[in-house]
C-alpha positions in Angstrom: 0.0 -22.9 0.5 -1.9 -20.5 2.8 -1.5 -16.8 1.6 -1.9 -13.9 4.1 -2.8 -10.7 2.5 -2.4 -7.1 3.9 -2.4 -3.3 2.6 -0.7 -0.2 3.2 -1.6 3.6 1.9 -5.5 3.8 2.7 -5.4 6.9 5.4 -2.7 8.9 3.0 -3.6 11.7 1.1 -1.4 11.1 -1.9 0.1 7.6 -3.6 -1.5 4.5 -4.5 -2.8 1.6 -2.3 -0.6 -1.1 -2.1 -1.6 -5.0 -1.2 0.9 -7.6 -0.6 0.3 -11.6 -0.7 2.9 -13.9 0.9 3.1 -17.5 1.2 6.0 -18.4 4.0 8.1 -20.9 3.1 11.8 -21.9 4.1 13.4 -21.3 7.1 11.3 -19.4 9.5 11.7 -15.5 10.2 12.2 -13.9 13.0 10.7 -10.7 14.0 7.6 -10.6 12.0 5.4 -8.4 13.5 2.5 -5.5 12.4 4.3 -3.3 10.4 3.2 -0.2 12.1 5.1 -1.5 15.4 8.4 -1.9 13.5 11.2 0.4 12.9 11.8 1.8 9.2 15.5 -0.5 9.3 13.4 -3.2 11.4 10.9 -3.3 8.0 13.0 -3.0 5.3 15.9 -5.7 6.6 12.4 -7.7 7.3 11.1 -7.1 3.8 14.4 -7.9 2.0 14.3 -11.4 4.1 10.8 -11.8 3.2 11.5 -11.5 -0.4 14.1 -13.7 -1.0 12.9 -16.6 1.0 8.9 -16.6 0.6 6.7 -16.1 -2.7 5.4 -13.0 -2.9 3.4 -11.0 -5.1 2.2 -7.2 -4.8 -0.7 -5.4 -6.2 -1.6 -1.5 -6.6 -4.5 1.0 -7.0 -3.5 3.7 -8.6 -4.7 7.0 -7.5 -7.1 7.5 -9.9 -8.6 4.5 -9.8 -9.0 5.4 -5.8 -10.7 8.5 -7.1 -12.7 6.6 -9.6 -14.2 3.8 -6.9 -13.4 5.2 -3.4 -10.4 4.3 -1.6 -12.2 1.2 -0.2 -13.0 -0.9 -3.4 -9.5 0.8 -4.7 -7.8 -1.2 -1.8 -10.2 -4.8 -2.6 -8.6 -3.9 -6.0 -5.0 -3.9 -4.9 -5.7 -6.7 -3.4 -7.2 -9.0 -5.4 -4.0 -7.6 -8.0 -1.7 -8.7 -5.1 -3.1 -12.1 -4.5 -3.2 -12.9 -9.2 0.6 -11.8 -8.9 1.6 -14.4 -6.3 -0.5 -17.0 -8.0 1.7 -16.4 -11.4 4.8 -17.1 -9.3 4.2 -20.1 -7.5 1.9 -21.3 -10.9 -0.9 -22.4 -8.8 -3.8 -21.2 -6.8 -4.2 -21.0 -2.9 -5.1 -23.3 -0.7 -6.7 -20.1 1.2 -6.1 -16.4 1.5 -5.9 -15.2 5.2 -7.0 -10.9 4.8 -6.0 -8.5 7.6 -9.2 -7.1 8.6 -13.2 -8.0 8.6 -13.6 -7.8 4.9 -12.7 -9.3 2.2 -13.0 -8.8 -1.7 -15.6 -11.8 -2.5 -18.4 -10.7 -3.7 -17.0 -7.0 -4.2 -14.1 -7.5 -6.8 -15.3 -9.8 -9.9 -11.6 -11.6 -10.4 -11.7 -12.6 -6.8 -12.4 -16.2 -6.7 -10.2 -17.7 -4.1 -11.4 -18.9 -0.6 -10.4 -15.9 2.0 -11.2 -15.4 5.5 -11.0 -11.9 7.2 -9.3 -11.4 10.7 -9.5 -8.7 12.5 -5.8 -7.3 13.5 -4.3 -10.4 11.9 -1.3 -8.5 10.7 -0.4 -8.9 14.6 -2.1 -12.2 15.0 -1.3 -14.4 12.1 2.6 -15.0 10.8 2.2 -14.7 6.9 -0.4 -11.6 7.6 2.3 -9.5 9.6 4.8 -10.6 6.0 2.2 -8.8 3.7 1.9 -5.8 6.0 5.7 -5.5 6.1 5.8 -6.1 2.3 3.0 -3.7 1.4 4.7 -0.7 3.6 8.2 -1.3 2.1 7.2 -1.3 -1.2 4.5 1.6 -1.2 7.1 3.9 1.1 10.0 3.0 -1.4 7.3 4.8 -4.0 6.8 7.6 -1.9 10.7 8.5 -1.6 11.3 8.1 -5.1 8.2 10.5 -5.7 9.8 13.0 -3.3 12.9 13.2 -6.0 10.0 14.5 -8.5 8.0 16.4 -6.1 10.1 17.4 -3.4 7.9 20.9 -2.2 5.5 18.0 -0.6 8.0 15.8 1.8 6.9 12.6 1.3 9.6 11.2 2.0 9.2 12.1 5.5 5.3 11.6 5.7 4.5 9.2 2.9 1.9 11.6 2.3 -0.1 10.9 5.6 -2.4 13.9 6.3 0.8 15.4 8.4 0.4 19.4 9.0 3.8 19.6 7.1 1.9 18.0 4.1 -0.7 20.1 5.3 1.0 23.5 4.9 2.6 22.1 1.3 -0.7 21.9 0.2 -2.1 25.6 1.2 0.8 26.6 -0.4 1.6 24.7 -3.6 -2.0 23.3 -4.0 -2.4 19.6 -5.1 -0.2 17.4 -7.1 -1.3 14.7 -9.8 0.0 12.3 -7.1 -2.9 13.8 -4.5 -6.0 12.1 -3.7 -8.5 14.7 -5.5 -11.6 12.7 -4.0 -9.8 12.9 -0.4 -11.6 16.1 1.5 -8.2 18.2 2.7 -7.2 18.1 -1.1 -10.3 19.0 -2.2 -10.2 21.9 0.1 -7.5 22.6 -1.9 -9.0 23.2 -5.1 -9.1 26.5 -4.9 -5.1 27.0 -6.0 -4.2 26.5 -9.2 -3.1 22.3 -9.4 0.2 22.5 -10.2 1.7 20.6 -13.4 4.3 18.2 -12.8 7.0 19.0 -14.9 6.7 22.8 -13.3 8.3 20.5 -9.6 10.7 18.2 -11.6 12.2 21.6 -12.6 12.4 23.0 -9.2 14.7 22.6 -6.6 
């Protein structure tokens, strides 16, 4: 009953933070590894695995709630989200929450109250920590592509909306979306275009 807990989306410039929270149960899993050092197939055959046979939960910050607390507290947020949605499906509390990294949200997110202990580059380290990472990518880059079928001028289906100089040049030109990171510095560089609405790139191309 040891949860490891990881995020994915706090460099982008667009989307939400997203936290997962997996407890590893079952038959083990092979290949789990940092997410970043995987493959897109690699993560998402790892995800779908991870799914089926582990309880998981996922948590989210939307954008602007990252613009409303800074990106940091935004991702403590999607955290502590990620960690109350695998308590309801497993009907019980942790034993202890294992967070990638050398912070965690006690003290700095008022629903937190589990016992959690940072480590540094534990999503490499520690087994159920590489899970959430994998989880927490999957999920958030599944948002991004289906945002690209509303937005397509942007591409983030390629990038994900990482800071890309394709995403870059989208923004000079188009100016920022609703799904942009207004708080973020290269978007608010952009405020001098017009923000664009977003039924005017649904009806677009």
């Amino acid at each position: 009953m040891i949860a490891g807990v990881d995020e994915a989306g706090r460099g982008p410039l667009a989307g939400p933070v997203v936290a997962a929270a997996v407890i590893l149960c079952g038959k083990q899993i092979r290949g789990l590894a940092d997410s970043k050092l995987l493959s897109a197939a690699e993560r998402a055959t790892l995800a779908k695995r991870i799914i089926e046979r582990c309880h998981v939960g996922v948590g989210l910050a939307s954008v602007e709630e990252i613009d409303a607390i800074n990106i940091f507290h935004a991702t403590m947020l999607a955290m502590t989200r990620a960690v109350a949605a695998l308590c309801e499906v497993i009907g019980c509390d942790p034993l202890e929450i294992l967070i990638d990294g050398n912070l965690t949200p006690r003290g700095r997110q008022e629903a937190w109250h589990w016992p959690a202990r940072a480590i540094v580059g534990g999503d490499a380290k520690v087994r159920c920590i590489s899970a959430a990472s994998i989880v927490a990518k999957q999920h958030r880059d599944a948002l991004m592509i289906d945002e690209h079928q509303r937005l397509p001028h942007y591409g983030f289906a390629r990038h994900k909306g990482y800071g890309t100089p394709e995403h870059l040049a989208a923004l000079r030109t188009h100016g920022p979306s609703p799904l942009h990171r207004q708080s973020f510095a290269p978007v608010a560089q952009c405020q001098l275009f017009p923000r664009p609405s977003l039924s005017s790139h649904t009806t677009r191309g």
